[in-house]
C-alpha positions in Angstrom: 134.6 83.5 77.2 132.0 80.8 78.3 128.4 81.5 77.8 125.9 82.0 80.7 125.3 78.6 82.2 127.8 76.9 80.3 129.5 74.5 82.6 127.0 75.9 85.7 129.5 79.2 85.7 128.2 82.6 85.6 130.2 85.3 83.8 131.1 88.3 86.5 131.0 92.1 85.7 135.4 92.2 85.0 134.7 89.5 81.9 137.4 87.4 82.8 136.1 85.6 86.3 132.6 83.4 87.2 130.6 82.7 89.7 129.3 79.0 90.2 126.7 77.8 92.3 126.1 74.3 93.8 122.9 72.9 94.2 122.3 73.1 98.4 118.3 72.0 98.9 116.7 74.6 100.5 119.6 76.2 102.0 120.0 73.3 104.8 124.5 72.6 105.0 126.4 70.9 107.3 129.7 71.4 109.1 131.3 69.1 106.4 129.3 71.0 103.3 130.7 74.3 104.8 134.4 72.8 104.9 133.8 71.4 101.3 132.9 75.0 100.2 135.7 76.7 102.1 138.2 74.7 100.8 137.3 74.6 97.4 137.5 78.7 97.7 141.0 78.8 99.2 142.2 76.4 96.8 141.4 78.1 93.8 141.6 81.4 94.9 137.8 82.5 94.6 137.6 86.2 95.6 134.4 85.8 97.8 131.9 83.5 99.1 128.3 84.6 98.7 125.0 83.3 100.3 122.8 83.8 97.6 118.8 85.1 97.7 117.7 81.1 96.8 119.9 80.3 99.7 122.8 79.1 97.6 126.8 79.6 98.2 127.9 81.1 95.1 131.9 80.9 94.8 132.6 84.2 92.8 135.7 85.0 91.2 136.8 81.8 89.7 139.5 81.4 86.5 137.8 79.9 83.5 140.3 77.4 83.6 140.0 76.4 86.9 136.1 76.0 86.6 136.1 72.0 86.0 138.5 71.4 88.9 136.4 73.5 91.0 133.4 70.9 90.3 135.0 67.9 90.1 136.4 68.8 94.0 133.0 69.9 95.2 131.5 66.8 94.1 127.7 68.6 94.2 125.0 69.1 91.5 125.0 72.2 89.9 122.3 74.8 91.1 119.9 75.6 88.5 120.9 79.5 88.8 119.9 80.4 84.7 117.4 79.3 82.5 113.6 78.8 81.7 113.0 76.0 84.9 112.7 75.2 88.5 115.6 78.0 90.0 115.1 77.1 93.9 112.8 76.3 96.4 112.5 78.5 99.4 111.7 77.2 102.9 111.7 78.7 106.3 112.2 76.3 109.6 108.9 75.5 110.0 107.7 73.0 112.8 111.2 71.3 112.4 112.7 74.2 114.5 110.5 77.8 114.6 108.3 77.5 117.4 105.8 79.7 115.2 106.0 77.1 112.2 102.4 75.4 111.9 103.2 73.1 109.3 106.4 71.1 108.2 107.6 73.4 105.4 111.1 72.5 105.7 110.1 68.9 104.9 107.4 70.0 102.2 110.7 72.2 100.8 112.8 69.6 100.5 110.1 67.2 98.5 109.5 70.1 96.1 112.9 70.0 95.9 113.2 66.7 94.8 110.8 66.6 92.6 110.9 69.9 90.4 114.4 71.5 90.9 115.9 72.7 87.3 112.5 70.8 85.7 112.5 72.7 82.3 109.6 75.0 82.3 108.1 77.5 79.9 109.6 80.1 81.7 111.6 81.0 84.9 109.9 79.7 87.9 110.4 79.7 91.9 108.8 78.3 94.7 108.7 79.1 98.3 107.2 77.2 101.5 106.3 79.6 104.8 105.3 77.7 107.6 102.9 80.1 109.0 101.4 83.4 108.0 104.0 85.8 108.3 105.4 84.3 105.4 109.1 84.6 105.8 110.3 82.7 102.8 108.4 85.4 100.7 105.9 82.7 99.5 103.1 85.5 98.2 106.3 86.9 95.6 107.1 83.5 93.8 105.8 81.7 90.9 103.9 79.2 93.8 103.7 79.7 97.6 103.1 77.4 100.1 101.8 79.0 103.4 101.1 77.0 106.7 97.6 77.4 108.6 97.3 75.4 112.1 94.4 74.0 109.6 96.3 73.2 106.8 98.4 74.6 103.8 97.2 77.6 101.4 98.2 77.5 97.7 99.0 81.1 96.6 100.2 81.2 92.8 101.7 83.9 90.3 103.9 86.3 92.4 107.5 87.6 91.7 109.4 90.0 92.1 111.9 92.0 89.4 111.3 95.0 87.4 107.5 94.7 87.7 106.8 93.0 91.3 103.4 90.5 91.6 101.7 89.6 94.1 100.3 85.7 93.9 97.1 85.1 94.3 94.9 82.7 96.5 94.2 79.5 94.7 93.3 76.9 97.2 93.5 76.5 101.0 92.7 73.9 103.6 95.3 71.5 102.1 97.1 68.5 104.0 100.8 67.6 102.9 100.1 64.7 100.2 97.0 67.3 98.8 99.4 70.3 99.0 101.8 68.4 96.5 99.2 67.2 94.5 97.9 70.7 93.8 101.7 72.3 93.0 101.9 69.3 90.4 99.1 70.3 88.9 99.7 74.1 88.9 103.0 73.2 87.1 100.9 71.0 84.6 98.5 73.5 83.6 101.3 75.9 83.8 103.4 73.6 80.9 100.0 73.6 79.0 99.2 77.0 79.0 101.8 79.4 79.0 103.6 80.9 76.1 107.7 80.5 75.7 109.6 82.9 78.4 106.4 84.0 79.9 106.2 83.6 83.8 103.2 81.9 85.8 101.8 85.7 87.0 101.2 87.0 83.3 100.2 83.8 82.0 97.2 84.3 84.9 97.0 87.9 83.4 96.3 86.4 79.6 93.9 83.4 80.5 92.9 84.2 84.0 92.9 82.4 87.2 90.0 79.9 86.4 91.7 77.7 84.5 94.4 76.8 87.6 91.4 76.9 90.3 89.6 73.7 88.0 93.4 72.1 87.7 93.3 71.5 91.5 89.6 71.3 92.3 
């Protein structure tokens, strides 16, 4: 039986089918994306489809030996489901299409996206970008969260949720777009420096305190 991760399949609870996951930035498909999926599914006989909480398509129920196929037809990058990195990036609309959105956090998503998804990290991380204050991507529950002002974008840092739920807490506000990814590199940097193997960003900010990340991006 394969490992966790190996060959981006995930073992399922009957030991003898997985689960695979392709990469889908920020949860934005297409008509042709959705076909792809479906007919991947039929073809091999997966036993469900299933939109995921990092707004990925798992394909669950897949025969060990049918894994490589299922890849090779999908023709996407595998989504960093396991692992001490980058899992997903969470966006909402934003201006692109909520008329509530105050800043372009689908756009700000899909750079984060770029930049940092599966980056190997000292621990599991997540990111999520709200564009306004009632935070529908769940941005104050991830390792950073990006929320949208009509004055500009507020860094929140060190949620999750899990056994032991944090709430982040307010690093910087007042941000514009190119500051806003400046100060998430950063975060990740002193992140890398600091934290201890396995440990997430909240109870890293629990050993050394918040200081140190408030002088990274000041």
């Amino acid at each position: 039986m394969l490992k966790l991760g190996e060959k981006g399949a995930i073992p399922q609870n009957d030991n003898e089918t997985y689960a695979i996951a392709p990469h889908i930035p920020c949860g934005v498909v297409t008509p042709e994306l959705l076909r792809k999926i479906a007919d991947v599914s039929e073809k091999y006989d997966a036993k469900a489809i299933k939109i995921t909480g990092a707004t990925r398509m798992a394909i669950v129920g897949l025969k060990e030996e049918d894994i490589d196929g299922a890849w090779e037809d999908l023709k996407l990058d595998k989504g960093a489901a396991v692992g001490l990195c980058v899992r997903s990036v969470r966006t909402c609309p934003g201006t692109t299409f909520c008329k509530l959105g105050k800043q372009d956090a689908l756009g700000i998503g899909m750079e984060l996206d770029k930049r940092y998804h599966a980056l190997e990290l000292p621990g599991k991380f997540k990111m999520a970008v709200s564009g306004c204050k009632l935070s529908c991507s769940e941005s104050w529950v991830r390792d950073i969260g990006l929320i949208a002002f009509p004055e500009g974008w507020t860094v929140v840092i060190g949620g999750n949720v899990g056994m032991t739920p944090r709430i982040a807490q307010e690093l910087i506000t007042g941000l514009d777009d190119d500051q806003v990814l400046t100060a998430c590199e950063k975060v990740i940097d002193c992140y890398k420096e600091n934290a201890k193997k396995g440990e997430r960003l909240g109870k890293t900010i629990e050993r050394i305190g918040l200081d140190p990340f408030k002088q990274a991006v000041s």
